[in-house]
N, C-alpha and C positions, 0 to 999 in steps of 0.2 A: 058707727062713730069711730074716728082715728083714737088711737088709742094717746094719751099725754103723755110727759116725760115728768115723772114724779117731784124731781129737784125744781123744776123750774118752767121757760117757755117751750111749748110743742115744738120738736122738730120732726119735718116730713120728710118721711125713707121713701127712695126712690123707687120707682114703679117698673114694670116690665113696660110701659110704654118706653117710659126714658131709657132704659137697656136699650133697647131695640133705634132710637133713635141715633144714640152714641153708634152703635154698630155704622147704622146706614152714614153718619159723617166721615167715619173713617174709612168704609167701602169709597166712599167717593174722594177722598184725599186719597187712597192707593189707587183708585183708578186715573184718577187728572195725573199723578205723577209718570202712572206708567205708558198715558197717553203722550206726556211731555215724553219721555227716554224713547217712544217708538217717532214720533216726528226726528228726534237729531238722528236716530238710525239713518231713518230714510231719507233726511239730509245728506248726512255723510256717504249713503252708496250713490245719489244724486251727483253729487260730486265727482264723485271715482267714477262713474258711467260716462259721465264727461271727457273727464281727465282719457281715461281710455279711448273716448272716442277721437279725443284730438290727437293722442298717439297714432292712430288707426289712418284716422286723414293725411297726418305728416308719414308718414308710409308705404302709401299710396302709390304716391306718384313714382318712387324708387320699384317698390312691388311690380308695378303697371310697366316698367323700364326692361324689368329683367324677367319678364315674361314674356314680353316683346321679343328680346334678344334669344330667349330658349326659343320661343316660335320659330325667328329669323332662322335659326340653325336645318339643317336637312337632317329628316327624321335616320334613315338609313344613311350614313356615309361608309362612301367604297373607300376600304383600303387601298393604299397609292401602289399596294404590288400588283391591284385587280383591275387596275385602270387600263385602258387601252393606251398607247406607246402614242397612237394616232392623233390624239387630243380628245377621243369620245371616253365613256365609261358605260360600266353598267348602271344601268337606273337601277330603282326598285324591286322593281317588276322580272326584269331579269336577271336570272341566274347563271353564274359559271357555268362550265362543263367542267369537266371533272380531267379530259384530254389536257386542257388548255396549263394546267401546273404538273403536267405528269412529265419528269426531266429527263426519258426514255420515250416521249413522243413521237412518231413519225414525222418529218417533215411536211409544211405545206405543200400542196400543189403547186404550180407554178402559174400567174394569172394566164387568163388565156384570152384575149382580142376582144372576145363577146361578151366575156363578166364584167360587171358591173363592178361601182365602188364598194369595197369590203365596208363591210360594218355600216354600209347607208352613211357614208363619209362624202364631204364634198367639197371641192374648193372652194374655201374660203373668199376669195376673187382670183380675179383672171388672170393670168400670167404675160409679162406686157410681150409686145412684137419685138422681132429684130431693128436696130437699130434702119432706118432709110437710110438712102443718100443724100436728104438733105440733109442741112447744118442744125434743124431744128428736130423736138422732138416730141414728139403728143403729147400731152401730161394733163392730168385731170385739173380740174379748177384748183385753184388753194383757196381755205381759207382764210375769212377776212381775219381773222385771229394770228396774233403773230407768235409766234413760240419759241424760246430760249434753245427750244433742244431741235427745231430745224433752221436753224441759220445757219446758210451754207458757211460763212467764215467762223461761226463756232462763237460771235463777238455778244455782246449783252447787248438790251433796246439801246441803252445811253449811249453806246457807242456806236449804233448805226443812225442815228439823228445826226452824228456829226459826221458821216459818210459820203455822202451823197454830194453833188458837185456845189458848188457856192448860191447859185439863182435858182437852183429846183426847188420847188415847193412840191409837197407829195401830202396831197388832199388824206385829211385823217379823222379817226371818228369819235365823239366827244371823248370812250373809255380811254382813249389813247392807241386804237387799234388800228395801222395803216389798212387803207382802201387795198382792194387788189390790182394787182402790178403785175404785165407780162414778164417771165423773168429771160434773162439773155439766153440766147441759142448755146447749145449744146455742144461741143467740139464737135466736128466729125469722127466716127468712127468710136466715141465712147458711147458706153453703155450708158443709161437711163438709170439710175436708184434711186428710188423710195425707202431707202433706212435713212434713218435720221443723223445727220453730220454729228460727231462728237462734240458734247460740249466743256468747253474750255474752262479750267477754274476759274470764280474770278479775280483771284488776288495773285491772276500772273500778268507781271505787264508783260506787254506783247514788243517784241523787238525795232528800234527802230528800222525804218525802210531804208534802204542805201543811199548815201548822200549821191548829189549828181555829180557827177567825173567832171573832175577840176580843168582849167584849161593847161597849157602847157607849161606857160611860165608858174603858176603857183604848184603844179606837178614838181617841175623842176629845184624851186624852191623847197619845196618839202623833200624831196630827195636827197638834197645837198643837206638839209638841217635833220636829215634822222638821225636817231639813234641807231647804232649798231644792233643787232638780234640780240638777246639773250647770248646766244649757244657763241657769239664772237668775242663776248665780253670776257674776262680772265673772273674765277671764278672764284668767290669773296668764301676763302671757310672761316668759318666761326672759330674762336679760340676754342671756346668750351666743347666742341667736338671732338679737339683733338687729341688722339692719342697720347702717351707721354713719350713715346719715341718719337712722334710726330713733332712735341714740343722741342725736344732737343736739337731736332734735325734743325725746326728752326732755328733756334738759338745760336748754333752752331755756325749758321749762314748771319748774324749779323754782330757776332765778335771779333774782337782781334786777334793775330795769333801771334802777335809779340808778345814779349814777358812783361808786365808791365813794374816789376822792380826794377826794371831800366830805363823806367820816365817818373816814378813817385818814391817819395818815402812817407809813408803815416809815419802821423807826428800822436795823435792823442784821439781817444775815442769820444765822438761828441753827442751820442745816441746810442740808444740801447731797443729793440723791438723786437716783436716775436718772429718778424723774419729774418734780423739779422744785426750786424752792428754798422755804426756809422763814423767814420775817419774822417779826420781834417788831414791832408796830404800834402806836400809839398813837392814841387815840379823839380826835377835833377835837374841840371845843367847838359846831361848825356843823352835829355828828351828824344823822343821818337816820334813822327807822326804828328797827331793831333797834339800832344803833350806840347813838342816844341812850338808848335804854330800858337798856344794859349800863353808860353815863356815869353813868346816874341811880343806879344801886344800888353803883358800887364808886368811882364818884368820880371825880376829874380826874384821878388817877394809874392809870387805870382802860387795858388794857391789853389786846391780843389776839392771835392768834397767823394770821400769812396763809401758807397754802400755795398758792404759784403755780407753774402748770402750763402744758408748752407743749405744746395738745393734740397739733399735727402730731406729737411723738416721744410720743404717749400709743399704744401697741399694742393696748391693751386700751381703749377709752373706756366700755367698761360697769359697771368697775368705780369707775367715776370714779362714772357714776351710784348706782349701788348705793350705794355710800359715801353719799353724800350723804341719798338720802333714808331709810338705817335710821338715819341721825345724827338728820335732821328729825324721825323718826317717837318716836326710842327715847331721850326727856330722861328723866335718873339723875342723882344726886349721885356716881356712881363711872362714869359716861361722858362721855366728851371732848363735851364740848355743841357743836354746829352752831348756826352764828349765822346767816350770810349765805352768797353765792356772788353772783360775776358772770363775765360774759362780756366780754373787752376785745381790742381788737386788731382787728376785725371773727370775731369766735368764734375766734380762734385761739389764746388763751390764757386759760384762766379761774383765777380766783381762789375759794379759798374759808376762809372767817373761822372760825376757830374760838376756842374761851378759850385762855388762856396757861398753862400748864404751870411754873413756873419753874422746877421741880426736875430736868426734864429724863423718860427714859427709866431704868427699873427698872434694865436693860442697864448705864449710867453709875455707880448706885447700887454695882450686883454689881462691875464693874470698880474702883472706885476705894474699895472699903472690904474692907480682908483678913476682916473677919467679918462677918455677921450673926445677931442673936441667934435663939433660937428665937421667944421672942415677939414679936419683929418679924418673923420670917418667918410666923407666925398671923395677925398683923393686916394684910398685903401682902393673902396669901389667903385673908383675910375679908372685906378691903375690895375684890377682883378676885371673889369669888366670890356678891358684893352686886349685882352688874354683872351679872354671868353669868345668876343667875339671875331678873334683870330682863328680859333678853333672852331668856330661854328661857320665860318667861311671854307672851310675844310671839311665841312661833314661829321665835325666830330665832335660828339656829345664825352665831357669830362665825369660828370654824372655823382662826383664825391667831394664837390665843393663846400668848403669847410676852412675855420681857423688855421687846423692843423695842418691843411693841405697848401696856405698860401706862406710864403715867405718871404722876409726882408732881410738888405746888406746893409753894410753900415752907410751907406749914404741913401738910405731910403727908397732904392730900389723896390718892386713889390712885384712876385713873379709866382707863379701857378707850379707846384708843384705834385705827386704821385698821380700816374696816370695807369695804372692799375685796371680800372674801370671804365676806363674809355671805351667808346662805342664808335665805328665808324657806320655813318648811314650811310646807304648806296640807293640805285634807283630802282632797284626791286627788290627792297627792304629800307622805306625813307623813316618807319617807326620803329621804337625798339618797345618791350612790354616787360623786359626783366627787371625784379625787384633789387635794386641793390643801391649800394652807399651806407651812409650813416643816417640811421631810424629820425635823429631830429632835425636832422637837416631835408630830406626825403620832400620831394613835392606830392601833392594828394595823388596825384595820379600814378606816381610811382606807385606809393600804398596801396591804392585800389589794382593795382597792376592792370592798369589800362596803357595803350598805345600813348606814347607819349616821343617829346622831340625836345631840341636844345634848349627849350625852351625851362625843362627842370634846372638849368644852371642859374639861372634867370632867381626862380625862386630860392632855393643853395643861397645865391648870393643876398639878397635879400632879410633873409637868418641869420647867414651872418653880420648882416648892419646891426640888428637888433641884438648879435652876441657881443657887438662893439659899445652898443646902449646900454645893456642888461649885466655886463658882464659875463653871460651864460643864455644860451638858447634854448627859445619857449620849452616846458613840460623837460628838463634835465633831470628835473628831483623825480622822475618816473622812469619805470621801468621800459625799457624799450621798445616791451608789445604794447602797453600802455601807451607812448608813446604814439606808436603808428595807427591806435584807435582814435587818440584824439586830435592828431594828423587828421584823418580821415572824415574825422563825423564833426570837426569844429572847422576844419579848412584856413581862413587867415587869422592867425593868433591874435590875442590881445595884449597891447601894452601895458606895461605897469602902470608907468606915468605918462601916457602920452600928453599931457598939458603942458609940459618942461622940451617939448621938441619943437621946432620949427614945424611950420606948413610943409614947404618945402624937401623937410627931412620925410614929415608923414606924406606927402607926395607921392614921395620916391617910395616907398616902404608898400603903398598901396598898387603900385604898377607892378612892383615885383612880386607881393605877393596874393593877386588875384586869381583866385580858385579858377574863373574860367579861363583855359589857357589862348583863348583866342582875343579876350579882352587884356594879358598879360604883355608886356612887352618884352621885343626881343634886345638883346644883346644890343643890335645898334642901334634901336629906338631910345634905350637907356642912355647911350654914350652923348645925348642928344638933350638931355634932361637939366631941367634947369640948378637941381640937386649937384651936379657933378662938375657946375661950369664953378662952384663958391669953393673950391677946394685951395688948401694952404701952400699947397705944394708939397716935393719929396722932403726938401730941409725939416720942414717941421714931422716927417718922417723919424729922421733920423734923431729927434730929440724925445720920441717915445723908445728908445733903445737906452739911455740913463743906467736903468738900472743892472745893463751888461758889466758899464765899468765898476758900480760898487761892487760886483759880486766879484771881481777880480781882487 
């Protein structure tokens, strides 16, 4: 009998069956678990076997490459000291002597009639005959194939497609490969080669072929219109080359050697600059020379302008000269005229006479008048661009066109004045490429220091139309290398206002200053322009001078 529970209902104590049951569920719950943990093993190295194997395969083909390539290689290579001289080597198989590097070896024998080729050597082919007597010369088949590196003239395919006479047609094969073609008999008496003609770069053009011999009259014609040689022309030296005794000498050769206090008296200094000062002068009555010849046409009130110079602080003395003689050379009703020059001091200060200006500098004009009109800014640069291109009918580029360089008389004269920086062109030097003038007046090409032509005056004047608009010329409030950068990288400036100008005005504004200097005009295309024909004339000139007499 189970035994009771004295308080109350029986309760029944577990059995060693039920132990033993509990056991076996949990046997079976740690086994299913660790059946589950052993499948994801075997998942996860599933995986990775994979994964490996696709490394394996991607590998492969690289592996299979460069086994290839160690195979391709020769298992023994001969060192190139072991090589035979002949073109053969040793193989494998055989070996040096031990004679053959010993550098105390006895000489070879000398061949002799009945030996054979050393080393089992043999020609390579045959060595061709002596030239015949005929014109022709045996030559093996060519190739239907054509090749860059045997054409006799060394020329590319392109260029013998267009060789051949006008009506030959020369049968060709779909790659492009000409048929074979006997080729022309052989000079007499030359040799036969088989080395392949040199072949020619191809980015050389090749020269042209000699024109055909003119007949007699266009011979004769051209004879009569050359140009002298070189070596007959008189020989153009550069300022800047020269010496400074060089400079003197010149100098020297184009002053006067009168005293010239015996044709002027300064009267008052009208200028002040780093090269020198400037005098307003009056002609004596005791004139000499050019002095008198100036007294005789404008009279005893007759009047001249002396810039004096102390060469010691001149840095530049070549420009002294230059000046002087495209003044002597270049006489215009719109250029500062060159009178005289002397040398005083024992040459250490020279003078030089020019006419009087009384209106002063363009510069003075733009500063001291709040406007000017458009057709006074027409007639400025009609009357500067009358100059210009006086001087560009000469070959000579002014190069420093500017306010400060133009000036006016009291009756509105308007004349080109420092010629400092004058360039003369010649015919075998028609470009100049030096950087000079003043930064904002400067055309791009100047700045870029490229080859450039009269054609910078062009632009010069143009700036300063816009300094006659602006009162001041584009990019002033910058610094000068500033300046020449955005000279350079902006090319035609922009107006402030251009809405307040005339067509007309911007017309003229855009010829003058177009960057490409071949779409720019010249000097006497301008003088041609519709801009230049609405001008006021000199009178209204002389009524932007005003403020001379208040300042008196």
């Amino acid at each position: 009998m189970t035994p009771s529970h004295p308080g109350g209902n029986a309760q029944r104590l577990p059995t060693m069956a039920d132990q033993q049951q509990q056991q076996r569920q949990h046997m079976q719950q740690a086994s299913s678990a660790s059946y589950m943990s052993q499948d994801a093993k075997r998942e996860e190295q599933r995986k990775m076997q994979l994964e490996a194997q696709r490394q394996r395969e991607a590998e492969d083909p690289s592996r299979r490459e460069f086994d290839e390539y160690n195979a391709s290689l020769p298992k023994n290579k001969v060192p190139l000291a072991q090589q035979e001289i002949g073109g053969g080597y040793y193989g494998a198989s055989s070996q040096p002597t031990p004679d053959r590097y010993n550098p105390v070896r006895t000489a070879p024998a000398a061949p002799k009639p009945g030996m054979g080729q050393a080393n089992g050597l043999r020609a390579q082919r045959q060595a061709p005959g002596a030239p015949a007597g005929s014109s022709s010369v045996n030559r093996p088949p060519l190739s239907s194939q054509p090749s860059a590196s045997r054409d006799p003239a060394g020329q590319s395919l392109r260029t013998q497609r267009n060789d051949g006479p006008a009506g030959s047609s020369i049968p060709r094969y779909q790659n492009g490969a000409q048929a074979s073609q006997p080729r022309p008999p052989q000079p007499q008496g030359q040799a036969a080669s088989r080395l392949p003609a040199p072949v020619k770069p191809l980015n050389v053009v090749p020269k042209p072929s000699q024109p055909p011999q003119a007949d007699g009259v266009k011979a004769a014609e051209a004879a009569l219109t050359a140009k002298p040689p070189p070596s007959e022309r008189k020989q153009d030296v550069r300022m800047s080359t020269m010496s400074e005794t060089e400079v003197m000498l010149r100098l020297k050769e184009v002053v006067s050697k009168d005293d010239p206090n015996l044709s002027y008296s300064k009267q008052k200094k009208i200028g002040q600059g780093a090269s020198g000062s400037v005098y307003v002068a009056k002609i004596k009555e005791t004139a000499q020379g050019i002095a008198r010849e100036v007294l005789r046409q404008q009279g005893s009130r007759a009047q001249v302008a002396i810039k004096q110079m102390d060469l010691a602080h001149q840095p530049r003395k070549e420009l002294i000269v230059n000046e002087i003689m495209v003044m002597k050379d270049s006489r215009h009703r719109n250029i500062v005229n060159f009178l005289d020059a002397f040398l005083r001091n024992n040459n250490a200060e020279l003078w030089v006479v020019m006419e009087y200006m009384e209106g002063g500098a363009l510069t003075d004009v733009i500063d001291n008048n709040p406007s000017i009109s458009e057709e006074q800014i027409a007639t400025i640069c009609h009357e500067t661009c009358q100059g210009l291109q006086h001087l560009h009918s000469q070959s000579i580029i002014h190069r420093d066109i500017k306010s400060d360089n133009v000036l006016l008389d009291a009756r509105g004269n308007v004349k080109i004045t420092d010629f400092g920086f004058c360039a003369k062109l010649t015919d075998t030097k028609s470009k100049r490429a030096t950087m000079v003038g003043t930064p904002y007046w400067m055309a791009p090409e100047v700045v870029k220091q490229k080859e450039y032509g009269p054609k910078v005056d062009v632009w010069s004047l143009g700036i300063m139309a816009i300094e006659m608009i602006e009162s001041e010329p584009p990019y002033l409030n910058e610094e000068p290398l500033k300046a020449l950068y955005l000279i350079a990288t902006n090319g035609t400036p922009r107006l402030k206002k251009p809405e307040k100008l005339s067509k007309e005005l911007k017309a003229f504004l855009s010829v003058c200053l177009c960057v490409d200097v071949k779409s720019r005009a010249s000097a006497e295309e301008l003088l041609a322009h519709d801009f230049l024909k609405h001008g006021s004339g000199l009178a209204s000139l002389a009524e932007l001078l005003a403020f001379k007499k208040h300042a008196k």
